[in-house]
C-alpha positions as CSV (number, residue, x, y, z in Angstrom):
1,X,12.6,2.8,124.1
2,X,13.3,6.8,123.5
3,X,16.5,6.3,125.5
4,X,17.6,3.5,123.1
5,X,16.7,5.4,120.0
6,X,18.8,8.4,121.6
7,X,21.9,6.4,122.4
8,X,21.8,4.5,118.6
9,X,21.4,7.8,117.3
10,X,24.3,9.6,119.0
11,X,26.4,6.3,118.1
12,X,25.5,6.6,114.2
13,X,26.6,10.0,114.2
14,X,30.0,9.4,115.9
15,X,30.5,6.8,113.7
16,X,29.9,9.0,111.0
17,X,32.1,11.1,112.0
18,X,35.4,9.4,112.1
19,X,34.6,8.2,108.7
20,X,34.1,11.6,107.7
21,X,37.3,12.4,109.1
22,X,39.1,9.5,107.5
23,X,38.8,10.2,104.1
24,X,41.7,11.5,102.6
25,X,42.2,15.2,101.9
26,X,44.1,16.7,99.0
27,X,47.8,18.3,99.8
28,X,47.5,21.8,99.9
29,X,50.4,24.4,100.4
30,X,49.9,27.5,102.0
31,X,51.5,30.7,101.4
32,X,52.2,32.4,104.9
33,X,54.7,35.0,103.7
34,X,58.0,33.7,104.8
35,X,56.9,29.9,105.3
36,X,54.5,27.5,103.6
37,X,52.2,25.4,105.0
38,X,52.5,21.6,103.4
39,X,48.7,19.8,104.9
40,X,49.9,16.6,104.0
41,X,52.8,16.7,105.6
42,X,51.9,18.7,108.8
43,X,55.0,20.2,108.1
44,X,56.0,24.4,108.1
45,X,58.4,24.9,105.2
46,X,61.4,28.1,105.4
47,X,61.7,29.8,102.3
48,X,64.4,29.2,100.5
49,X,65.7,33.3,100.2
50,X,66.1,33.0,103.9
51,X,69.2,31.0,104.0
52,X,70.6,31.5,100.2
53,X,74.7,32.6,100.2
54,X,74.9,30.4,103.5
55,X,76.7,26.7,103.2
56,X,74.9,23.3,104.7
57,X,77.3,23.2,107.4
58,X,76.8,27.0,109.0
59,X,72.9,26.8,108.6
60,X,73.1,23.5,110.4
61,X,75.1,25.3,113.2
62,X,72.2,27.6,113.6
63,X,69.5,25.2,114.7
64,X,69.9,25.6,118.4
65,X,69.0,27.9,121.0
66,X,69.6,31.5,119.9
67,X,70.7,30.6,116.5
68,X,69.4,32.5,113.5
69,X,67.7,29.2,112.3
70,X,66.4,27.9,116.1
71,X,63.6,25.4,115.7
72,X,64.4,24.3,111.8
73,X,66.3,21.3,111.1
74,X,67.3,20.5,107.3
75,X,64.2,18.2,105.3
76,X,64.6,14.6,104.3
77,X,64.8,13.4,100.9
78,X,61.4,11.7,101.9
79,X,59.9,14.9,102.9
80,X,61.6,17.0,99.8
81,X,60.5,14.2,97.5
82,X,57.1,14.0,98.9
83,X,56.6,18.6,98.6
84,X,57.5,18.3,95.0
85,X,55.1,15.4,94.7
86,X,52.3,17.1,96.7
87,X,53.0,20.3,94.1
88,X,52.1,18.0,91.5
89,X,55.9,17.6,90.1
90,X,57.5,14.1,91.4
91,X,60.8,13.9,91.1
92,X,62.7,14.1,87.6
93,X,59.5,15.1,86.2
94,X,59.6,16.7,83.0
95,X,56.9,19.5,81.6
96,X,56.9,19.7,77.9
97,X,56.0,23.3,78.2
98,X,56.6,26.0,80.5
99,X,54.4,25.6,83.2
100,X,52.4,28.3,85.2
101,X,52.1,25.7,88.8
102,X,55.8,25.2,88.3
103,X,56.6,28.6,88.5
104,X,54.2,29.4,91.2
105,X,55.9,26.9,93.0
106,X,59.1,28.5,92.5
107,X,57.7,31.8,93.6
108,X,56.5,30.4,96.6
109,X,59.6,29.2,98.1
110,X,61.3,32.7,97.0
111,X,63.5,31.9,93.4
112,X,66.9,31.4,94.3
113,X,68.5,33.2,90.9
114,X,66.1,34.7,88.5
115,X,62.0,33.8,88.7
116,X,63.4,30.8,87.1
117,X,65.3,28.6,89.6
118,X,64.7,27.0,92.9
119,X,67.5,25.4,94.6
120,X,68.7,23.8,98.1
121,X,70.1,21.6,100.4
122,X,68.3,18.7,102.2
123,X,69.7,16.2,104.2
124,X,70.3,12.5,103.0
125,X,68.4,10.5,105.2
126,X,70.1,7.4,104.7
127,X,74.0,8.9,105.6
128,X,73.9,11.2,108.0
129,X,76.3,14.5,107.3
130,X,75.6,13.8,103.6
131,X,73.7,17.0,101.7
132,X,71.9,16.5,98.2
133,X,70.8,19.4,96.5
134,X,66.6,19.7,95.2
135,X,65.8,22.0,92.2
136,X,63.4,23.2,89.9
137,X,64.1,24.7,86.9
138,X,62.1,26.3,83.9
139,X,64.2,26.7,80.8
140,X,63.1,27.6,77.3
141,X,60.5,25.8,75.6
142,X,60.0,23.5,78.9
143,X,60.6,22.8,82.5
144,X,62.2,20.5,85.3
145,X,61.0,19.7,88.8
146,X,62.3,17.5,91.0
147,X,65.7,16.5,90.4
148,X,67.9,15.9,93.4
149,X,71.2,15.2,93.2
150,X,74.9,15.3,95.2
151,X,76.0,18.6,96.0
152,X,79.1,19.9,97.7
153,X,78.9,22.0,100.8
154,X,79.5,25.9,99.4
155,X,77.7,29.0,100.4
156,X,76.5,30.2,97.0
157,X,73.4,32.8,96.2
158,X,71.6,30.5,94.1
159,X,71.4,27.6,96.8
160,X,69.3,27.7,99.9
161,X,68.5,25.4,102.3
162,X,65.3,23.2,102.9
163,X,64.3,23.9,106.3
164,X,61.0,22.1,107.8
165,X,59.6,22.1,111.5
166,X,56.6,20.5,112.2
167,X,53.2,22.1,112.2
168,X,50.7,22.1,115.3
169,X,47.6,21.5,113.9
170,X,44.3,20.0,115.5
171,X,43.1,17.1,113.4
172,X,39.9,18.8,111.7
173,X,38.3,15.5,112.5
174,X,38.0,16.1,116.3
175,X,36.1,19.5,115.6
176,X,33.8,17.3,113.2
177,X,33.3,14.5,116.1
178,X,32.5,17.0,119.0
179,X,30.1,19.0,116.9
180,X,28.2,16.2,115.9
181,X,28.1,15.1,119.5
182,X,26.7,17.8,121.1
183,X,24.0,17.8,118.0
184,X,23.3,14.4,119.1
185,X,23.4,15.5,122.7
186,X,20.8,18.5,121.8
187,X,18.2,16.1,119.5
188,X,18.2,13.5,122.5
189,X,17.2,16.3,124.6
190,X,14.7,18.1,122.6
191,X,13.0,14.6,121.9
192,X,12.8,14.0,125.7
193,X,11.9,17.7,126.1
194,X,8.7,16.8,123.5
């Protein structure tokens, strides 16, 4: 009977477990200096200061081996659309007032001209080649996030460049599942113990 009660009660804890670990968590981005860390995404984002005055075309050339850009490839408009979202600003979103998240958000991916501005390539993932341009912008009295439109391939100061890898990180889950295993493991035990 003990070693029924054991086994029902290390199964009601694993179960608990992966529901714990299902439910969803909230976005959060993550300043680490030069990148930022987008949870939702699992993705590592480049600021965009790191490859302003430098055209689609010649950061794209710098993706492979030895490049100055090695191990980034240009985002997606799903991934672009869906930072912006997780930031709290979906596309063409319009603040009435100047916002203080809107311009943290510009700060975090380095202001491409001014504190004011944020603005880069991505990759169209529908056409491949195409580029689109995603910017924020506060102006006077209000602010824009998230507009994304056509953009032509120049090297300018004041456009960067989207650039994502993905992020290695364990699922917080399995942490949550072997813990509360081995607790399950050590009750079973004591209770034989006694």
């Amino acid at each position: 009977m003990k070693n029924i009660r054991s086994v029902l009660t290390g199964l009601f804890m694993g179960i608990a477990a992966i529901g714990f670990s299902m439910t969803s968590a909230q976005a959060i981005l993550i300043d680490n200096g030069l990148t930022t860390l987008d949870t939702d995404q699992n993705l590592i984002w480049l600021d965009l200061t790191e490859s302003t005055n430098r055209s689609y075309a010649d950061v794209a050339g710098q993706f492979g081996a030895g490049g100055d850009f090695e191990g980034w490839r240009h985002a997606t408009t799903i991934e672009v659309t869906a930072l912006f979202t997780n930031a709290g600003f979906p596309p063409s979103y319009f603040i009435p007032s100047v916002s203080t998240p809107l311009a943290q958000f510009i700060a975090l991916f380095g202001p491409t001209l001014a504190p004011n501005l944020l603005q880069g390539y991505y990759d169209d993932d529908a056409t491949s080649g195409d580029r689109f341009v995603a910017e924020a912008l506060i102006f006077s009295g209000g602010s824009f996030a998230g507009i994304l439109t056509d953009a032509t391939d120049l090297p300018s100061p004041i456009i960067g460049n989207w650039l994502v890898q993905s992020a290695a990180i364990p699922e917080p889950g399995t942490f949550v599942i072997l813990g509360l295993g081995l607790a399950g493991i050590g009750f079973a035990r004591r209770k034989r113990a006694a």
